[in-house]
N, C-alpha and C positions, 0 to 999 in steps of 0.2 A: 529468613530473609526473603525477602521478595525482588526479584530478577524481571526487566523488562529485556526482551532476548532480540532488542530492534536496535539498526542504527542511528533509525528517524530521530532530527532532531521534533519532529511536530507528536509524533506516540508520547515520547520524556515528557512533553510538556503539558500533554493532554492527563499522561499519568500523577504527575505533580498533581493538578488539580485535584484530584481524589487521596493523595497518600504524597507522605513527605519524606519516607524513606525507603528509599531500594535502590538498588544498582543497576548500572548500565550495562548489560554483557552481550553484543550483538554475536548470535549466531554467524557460526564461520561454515558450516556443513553447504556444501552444495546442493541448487534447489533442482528439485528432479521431479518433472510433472508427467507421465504418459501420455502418449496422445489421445487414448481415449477416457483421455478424463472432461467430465464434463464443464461446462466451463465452470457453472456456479461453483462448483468443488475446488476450483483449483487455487481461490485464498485458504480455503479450510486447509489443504493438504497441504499447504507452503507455511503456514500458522504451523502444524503440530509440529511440518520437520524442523521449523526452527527453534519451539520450545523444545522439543526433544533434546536437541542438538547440547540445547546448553543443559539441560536437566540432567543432561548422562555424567557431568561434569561438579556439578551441582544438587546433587539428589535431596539436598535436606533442606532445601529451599522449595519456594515457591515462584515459577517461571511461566512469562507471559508470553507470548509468541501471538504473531499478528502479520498478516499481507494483504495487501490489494492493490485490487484490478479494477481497470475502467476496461468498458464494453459500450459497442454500440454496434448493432444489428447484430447479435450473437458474436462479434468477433471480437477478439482482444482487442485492448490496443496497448502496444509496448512502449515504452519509452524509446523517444526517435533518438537514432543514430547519427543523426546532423542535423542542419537546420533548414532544409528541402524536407526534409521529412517533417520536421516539426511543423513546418506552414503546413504541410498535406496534413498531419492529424488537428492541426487548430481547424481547418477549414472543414473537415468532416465531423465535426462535434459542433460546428454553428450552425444555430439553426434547427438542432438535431435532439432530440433526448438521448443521452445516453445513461448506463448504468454501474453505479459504484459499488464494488462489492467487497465487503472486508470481513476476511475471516480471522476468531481470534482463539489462543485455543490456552488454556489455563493448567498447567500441571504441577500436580506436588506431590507425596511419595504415596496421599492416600488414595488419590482420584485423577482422573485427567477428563477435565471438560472441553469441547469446542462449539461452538457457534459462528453463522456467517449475520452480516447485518448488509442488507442494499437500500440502496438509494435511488431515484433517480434525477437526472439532474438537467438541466435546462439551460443552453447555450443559445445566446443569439446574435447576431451580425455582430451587433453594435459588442459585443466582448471578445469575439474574433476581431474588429476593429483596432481594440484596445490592447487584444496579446500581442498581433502584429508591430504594434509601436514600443512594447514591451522587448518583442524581438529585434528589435533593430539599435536596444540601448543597455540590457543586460548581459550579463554569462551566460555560460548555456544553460548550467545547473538550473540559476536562477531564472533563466525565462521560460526554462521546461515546469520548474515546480508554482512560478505563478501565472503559465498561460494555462497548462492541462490539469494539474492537481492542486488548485487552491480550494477546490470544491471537497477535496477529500478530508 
């Protein structure tokens, strides 16, 4: 059986599109990154401990595990904790290139694969514009995942 090990509704859906049956099991394991971990590394290492997580559970399956991060000038950027912060991260991504990096990491009882895949992605006024008016009529959820990660 094949196990996507995210909570994402946008993974499920992206997973749909290649395969029609698996199950939803999002890792519950706490995500624990060092700090000197490099950035580019730290979807790969958040990807295995979430396949792991559910694979220790699950051994005779096949478990997908997946995270990412956006960056812009080497430095993370998190998801804001209000909405002062989410204009400050809208407004530092206009304008700006910034870069998406998602690691994913595939294990099953024979092997365990991971990979990162980046992007870069391209903000300008006029979509900071249009987040801001998004912010002022959404949820949070919803204006955090269609002002900062519609791109992912």
């Amino acid at each position: 059986m094949l196990i996507l090990a995210s909570a994402s509704p946008r993974r499920k859906i992206l997973l749909k599109h290649i395969v029609d049956n698996f199950l939803v099991i999002p890792s519950t394991s706490e995500e624990i990154v060092p700090d000197d971990t490099p950035i580019e590394k730290i979807p790969l290492l958040l990807s295995l401990q979430k396949a792991q997580s559910v694979f220790t559970k699950y051994d005779e399956s096949t478990v997908i595990g997946s995270d990412t991060i956006v960056t812009i000038n080497n430095k993370v950027i998190y998801k804001p904790k209000d909405i002062n912060q989410e204009i400050e991260i809208l407004h530092e991504l206009s304008n700006n290139a910034n870069e998406v990096i998602t690691g994913v990491t595939i294990i099953n009882k024979n092997e365990t694969v991971s990979y990162i895949e980046k992007s870069k992605v391209y903000r300008f006024m006029e979509d900071y514009d249009k987040s801001l008016k998004a912010l002022n009529t959404a949820s949070f959820a919803a204006k955090y995942k269609s002002a900062c990660f519609s791109l992912v």
